[in-house]
C-alpha positions as CSV (number, residue, x, y, z in Angstrom):
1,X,-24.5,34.1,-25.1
2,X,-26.3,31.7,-22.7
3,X,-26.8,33.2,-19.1
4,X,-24.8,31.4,-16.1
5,X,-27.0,30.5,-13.4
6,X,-26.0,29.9,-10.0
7,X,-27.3,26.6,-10.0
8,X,-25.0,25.7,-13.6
9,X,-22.1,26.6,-11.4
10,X,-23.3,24.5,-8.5
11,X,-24.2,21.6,-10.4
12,X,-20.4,22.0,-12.4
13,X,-18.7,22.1,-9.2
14,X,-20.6,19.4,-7.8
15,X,-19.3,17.0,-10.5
16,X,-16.0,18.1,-10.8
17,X,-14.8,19.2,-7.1
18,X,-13.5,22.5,-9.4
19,X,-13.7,25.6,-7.7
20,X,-16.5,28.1,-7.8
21,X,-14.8,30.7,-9.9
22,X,-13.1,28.1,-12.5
23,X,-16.0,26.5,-13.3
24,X,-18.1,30.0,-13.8
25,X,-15.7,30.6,-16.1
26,X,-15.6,27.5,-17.8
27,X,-18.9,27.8,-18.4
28,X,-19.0,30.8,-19.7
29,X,-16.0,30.1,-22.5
30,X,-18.6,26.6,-23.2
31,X,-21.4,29.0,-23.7
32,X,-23.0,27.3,-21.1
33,X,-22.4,23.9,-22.2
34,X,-22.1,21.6,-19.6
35,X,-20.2,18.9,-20.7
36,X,-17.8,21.1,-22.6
37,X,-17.2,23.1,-19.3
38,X,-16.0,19.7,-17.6
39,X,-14.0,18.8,-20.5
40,X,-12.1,22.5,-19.9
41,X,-11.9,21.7,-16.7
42,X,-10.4,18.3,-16.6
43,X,-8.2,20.1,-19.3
44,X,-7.0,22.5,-16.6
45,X,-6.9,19.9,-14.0
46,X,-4.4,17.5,-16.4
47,X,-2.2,20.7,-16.7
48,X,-2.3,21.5,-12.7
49,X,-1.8,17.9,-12.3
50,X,1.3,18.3,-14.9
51,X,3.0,21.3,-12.6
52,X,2.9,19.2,-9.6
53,X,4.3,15.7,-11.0
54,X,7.5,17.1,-10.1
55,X,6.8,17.2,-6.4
56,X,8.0,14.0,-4.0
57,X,4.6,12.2,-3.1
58,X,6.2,9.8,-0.1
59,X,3.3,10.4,2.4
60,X,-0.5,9.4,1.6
61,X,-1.9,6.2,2.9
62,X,-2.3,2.4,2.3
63,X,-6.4,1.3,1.8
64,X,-7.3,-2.3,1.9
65,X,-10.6,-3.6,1.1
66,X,-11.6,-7.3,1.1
67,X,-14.0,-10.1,1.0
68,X,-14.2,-13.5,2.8
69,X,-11.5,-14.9,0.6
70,X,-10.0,-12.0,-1.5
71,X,-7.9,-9.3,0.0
72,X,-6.5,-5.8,-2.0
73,X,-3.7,-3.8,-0.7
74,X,-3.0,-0.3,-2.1
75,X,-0.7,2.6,-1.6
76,X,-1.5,6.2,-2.4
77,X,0.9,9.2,-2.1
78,X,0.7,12.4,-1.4
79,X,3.0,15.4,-0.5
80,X,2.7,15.8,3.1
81,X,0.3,14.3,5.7
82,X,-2.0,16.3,6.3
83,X,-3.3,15.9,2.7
84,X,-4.1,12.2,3.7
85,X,-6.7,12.9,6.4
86,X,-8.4,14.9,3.7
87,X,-11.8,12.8,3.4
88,X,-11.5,13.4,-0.8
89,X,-7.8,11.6,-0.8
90,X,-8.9,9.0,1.6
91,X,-11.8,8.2,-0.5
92,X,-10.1,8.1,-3.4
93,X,-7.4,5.5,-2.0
94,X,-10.3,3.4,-1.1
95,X,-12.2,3.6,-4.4
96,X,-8.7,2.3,-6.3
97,X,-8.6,-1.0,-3.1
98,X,-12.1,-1.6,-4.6
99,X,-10.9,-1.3,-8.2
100,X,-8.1,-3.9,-7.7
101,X,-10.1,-5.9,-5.3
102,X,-12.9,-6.5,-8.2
103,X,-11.2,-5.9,-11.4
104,X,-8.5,-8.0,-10.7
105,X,-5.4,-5.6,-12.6
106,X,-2.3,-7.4,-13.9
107,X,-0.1,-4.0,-12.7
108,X,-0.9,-0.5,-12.0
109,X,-0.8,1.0,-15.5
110,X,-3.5,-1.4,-16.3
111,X,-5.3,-0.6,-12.6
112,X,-5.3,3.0,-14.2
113,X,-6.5,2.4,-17.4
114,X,-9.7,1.1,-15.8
115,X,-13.0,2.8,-14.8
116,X,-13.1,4.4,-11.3
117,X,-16.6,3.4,-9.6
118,X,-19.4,5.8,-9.7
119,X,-16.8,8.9,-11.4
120,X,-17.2,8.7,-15.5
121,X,-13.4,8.6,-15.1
122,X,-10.8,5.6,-15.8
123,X,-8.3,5.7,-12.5
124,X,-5.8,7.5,-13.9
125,X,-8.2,10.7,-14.7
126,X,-9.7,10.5,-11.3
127,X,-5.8,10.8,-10.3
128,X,-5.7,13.9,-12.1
129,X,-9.2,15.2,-11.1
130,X,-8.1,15.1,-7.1
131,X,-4.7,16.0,-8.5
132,X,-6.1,19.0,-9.4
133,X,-9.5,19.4,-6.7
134,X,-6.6,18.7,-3.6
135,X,-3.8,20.9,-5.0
136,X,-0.5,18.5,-4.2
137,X,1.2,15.5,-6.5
138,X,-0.4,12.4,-5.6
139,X,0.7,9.1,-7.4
140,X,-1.1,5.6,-7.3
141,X,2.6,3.6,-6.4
142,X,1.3,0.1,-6.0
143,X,-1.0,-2.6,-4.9
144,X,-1.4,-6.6,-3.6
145,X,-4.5,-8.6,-4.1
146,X,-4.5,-12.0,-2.3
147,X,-7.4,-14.5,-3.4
148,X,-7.7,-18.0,-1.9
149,X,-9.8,-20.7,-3.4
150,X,-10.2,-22.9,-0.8
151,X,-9.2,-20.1,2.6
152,X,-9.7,-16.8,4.0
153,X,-7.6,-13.8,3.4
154,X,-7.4,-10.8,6.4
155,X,-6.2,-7.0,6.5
156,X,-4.7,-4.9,8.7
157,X,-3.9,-1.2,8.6
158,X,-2.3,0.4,11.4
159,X,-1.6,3.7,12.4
160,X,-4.0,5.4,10.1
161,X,-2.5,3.7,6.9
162,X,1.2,3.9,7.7
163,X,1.5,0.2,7.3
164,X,-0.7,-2.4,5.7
165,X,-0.9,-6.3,5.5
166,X,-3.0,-9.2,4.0
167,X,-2.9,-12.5,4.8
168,X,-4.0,-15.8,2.6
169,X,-4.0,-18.8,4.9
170,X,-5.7,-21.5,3.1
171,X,-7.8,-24.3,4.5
172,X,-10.4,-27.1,3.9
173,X,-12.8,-25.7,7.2
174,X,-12.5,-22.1,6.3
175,X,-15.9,-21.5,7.7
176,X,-14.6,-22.0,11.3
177,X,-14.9,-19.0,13.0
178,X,-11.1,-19.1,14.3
179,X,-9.2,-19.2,10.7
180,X,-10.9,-16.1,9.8
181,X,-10.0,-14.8,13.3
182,X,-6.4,-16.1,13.3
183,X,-5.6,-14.7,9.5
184,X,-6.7,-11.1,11.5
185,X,-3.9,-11.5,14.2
186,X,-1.3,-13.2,12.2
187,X,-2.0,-9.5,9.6
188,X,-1.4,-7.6,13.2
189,X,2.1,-9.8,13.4
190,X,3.5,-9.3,10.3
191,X,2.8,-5.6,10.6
192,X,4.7,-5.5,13.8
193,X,7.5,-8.1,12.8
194,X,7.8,-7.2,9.2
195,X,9.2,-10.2,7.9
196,X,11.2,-10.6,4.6
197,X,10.5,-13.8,3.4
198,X,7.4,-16.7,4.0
199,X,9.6,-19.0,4.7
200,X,13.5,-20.3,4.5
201,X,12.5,-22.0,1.2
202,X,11.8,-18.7,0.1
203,X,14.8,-17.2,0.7
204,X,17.3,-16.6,-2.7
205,X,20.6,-19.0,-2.6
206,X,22.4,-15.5,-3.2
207,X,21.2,-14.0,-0.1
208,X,21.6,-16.8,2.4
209,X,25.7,-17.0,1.0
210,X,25.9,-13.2,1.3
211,X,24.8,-13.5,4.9
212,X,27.2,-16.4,5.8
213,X,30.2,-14.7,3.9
214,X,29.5,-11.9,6.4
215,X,29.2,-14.2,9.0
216,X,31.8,-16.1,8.5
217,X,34.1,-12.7,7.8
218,X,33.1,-11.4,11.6
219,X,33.8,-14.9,13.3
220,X,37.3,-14.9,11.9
221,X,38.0,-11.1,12.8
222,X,36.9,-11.9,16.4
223,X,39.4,-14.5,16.4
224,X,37.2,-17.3,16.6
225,X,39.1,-20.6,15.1
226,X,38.6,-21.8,12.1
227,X,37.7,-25.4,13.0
228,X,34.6,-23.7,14.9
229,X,33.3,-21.0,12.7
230,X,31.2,-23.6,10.8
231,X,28.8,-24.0,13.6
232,X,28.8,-20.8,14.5
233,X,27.6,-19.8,11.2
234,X,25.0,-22.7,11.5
235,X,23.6,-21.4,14.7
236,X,23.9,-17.6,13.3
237,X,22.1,-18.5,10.0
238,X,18.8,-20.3,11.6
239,X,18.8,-17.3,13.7
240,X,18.7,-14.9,10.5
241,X,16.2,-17.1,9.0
242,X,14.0,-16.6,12.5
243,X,13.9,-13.4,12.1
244,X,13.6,-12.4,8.5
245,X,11.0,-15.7,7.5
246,X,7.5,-15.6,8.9
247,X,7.0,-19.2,9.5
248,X,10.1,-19.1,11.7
249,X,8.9,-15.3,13.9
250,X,8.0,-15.8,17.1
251,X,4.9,-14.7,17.3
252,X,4.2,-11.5,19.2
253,X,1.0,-12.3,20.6
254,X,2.3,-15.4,22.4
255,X,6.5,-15.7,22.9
256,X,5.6,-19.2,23.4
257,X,5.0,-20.1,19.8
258,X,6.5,-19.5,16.6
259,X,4.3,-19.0,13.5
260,X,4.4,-22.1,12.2
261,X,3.4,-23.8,15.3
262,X,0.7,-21.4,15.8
263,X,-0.7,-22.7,12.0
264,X,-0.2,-26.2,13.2
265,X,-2.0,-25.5,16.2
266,X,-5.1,-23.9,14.7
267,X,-5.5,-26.8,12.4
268,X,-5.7,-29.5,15.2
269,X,-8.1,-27.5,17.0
270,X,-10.5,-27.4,13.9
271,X,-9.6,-30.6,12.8
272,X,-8.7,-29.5,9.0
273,X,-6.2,-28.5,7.0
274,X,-4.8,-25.2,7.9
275,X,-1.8,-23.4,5.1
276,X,-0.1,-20.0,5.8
277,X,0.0,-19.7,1.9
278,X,1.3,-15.6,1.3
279,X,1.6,-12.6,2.6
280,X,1.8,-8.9,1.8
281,X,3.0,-5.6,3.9
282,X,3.4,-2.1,2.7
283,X,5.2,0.5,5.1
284,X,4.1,3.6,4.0
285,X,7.0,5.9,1.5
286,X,9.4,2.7,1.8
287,X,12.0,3.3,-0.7
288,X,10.7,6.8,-1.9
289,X,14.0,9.0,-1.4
290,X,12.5,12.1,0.3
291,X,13.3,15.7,-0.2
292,X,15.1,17.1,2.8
293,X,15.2,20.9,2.9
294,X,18.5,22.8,4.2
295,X,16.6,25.4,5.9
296,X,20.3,27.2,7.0
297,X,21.1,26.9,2.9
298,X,18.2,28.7,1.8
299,X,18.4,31.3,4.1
300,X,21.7,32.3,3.4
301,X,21.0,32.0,-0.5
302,X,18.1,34.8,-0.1
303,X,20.3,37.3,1.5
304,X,22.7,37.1,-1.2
């Protein structure tokens, strides 16, 4: 029977995060082997990780990482918040940006199949490991990656990763100083806006006739006459399309403008060709149905 050094136990929890106690005892059942004591413990971790799958993850955060022309987005979840200041989480969300950011992953099965920088583990073990290290379900949800060939692409995060944004604008001069600079604020707009489409070429057939049909259906019910509810629905429908298209916002950082013009007016001043070419924004839990406890219910069950 090997002895179990303090410094074996160190070293073990050093490169697994494990705690003291679980990895002296995994090294004892491994005889002291090290890498059999990490398999254990990954072992244990996958199970832990197992228990807590169950568990709505709808906080976290959203990490974005970028370059001078490529941009990744990402959203991690956790359980509650307070998990997502933890420094290990945070770090974690990050290392995944970097991950789509350089490998480029067609969707997020594929992001986890691939290696997680400087761990030994593909993602979707280093899921489990902090899975298992943090103690609450955590779940890699999804991600954006923006590349331009010919452009600039800029990120935003606000309020400590409750909403993210890239931006692609595209241009012949993207070495000026002010497309790089512009990309940044028109990322701060569309996280305050949050628009729905790019533009009104963008928007399906199926929606725009959904949104006239109710339209129309409230024109009529106010008693407005028939011969007039046409343009009323014109007027109402470039007004949907101004708020829900990005090209059409007004932008927040100067009423005066809309987006588009704001584009337009960037490339005259650099003398180039200037294309607001995508766009991505993540709101942090969007969609996730959240657990919502009935405190007075479970009282009343335990004094049954």
């Amino acid at each position: 029977m090997a002895t179990i050094t303090a410094k074996m136990v160190g070293d073990l929890r050093a490169k697994t995060g494990a705690g003291m106690m679980d990895c002296k005892k995994a090294l004892t059942e491994a005889d002291g082997d090290m890498e059999q004591a990490i398999d254990l413990l990954r072992k244990k971790g996958l199970s832990a990780a197992a228990k807590k799958s169950g568990r709505v993850a709808a906080e976290g955060m959203i990490a974005a990482v970028g370059s001078d022309n490529i941009g990744a987005l990402v959203e991690i979840n956790s359980e509650t918040d307070f998990v997502a200041k933890n420094e290990l989480f945070q770090a974690f969300a990050n290392g995944v940006a970097d991950v789509v950011l350089n490998q480029n992953p067609a969707d997020v099965e594929a992001l986890k199949a691939l290696d997680f920088p400087g761990s030994g583990r593909n993602v979707a073990d280093e899921l489990n490991h902090q899975i298992a290290t943090i103690g609450e379900n955590m779940n890699v949800r999804r991600f954006a990656r923006l590349e331009s060939s010919s452009g600039v692409t800029a990120s935003y995060i606000h309020g400590a990763g409750k909403i993210g944004v890239l931006v692609q604008l595209d241009s012949d001069k993207a070495d000026a100083p002010k497309v790089a600079e512009t990309a940044r604020m028109l990322a701060m707009h569309v996280a305050a806006s949050s628009p729905q489409y790019l533009s009104r070429n963008d928007v399906p057939a199926d929606v725009i006739e959904r949104e006239k049909d109710i339209m129309r259906a409230k024109a009529l019910e106010s008693g407005k006459p028939e011969n007039i509810v046409d343009k009323i629905i014109e007027g109402q429908i470039n007004k949907f399309f101004g708020e829900s298209c990005l090209l059409e916002q007004i932008y927040v950082i100067d009423n005066d403008y809309k987006i588009g013009k704001v584009v337009e007016a960037l490339a005259k001043e650099i003398g180039g060709q200037v294309t607001l070419a995508a766009y991505s924004r993540f709101q942090l839990g969007e969609g996730i149905e959240k657990k919502v406890d009935d405190f007075a219910a479970e009282v009343a069950s335990m004094t049954k």
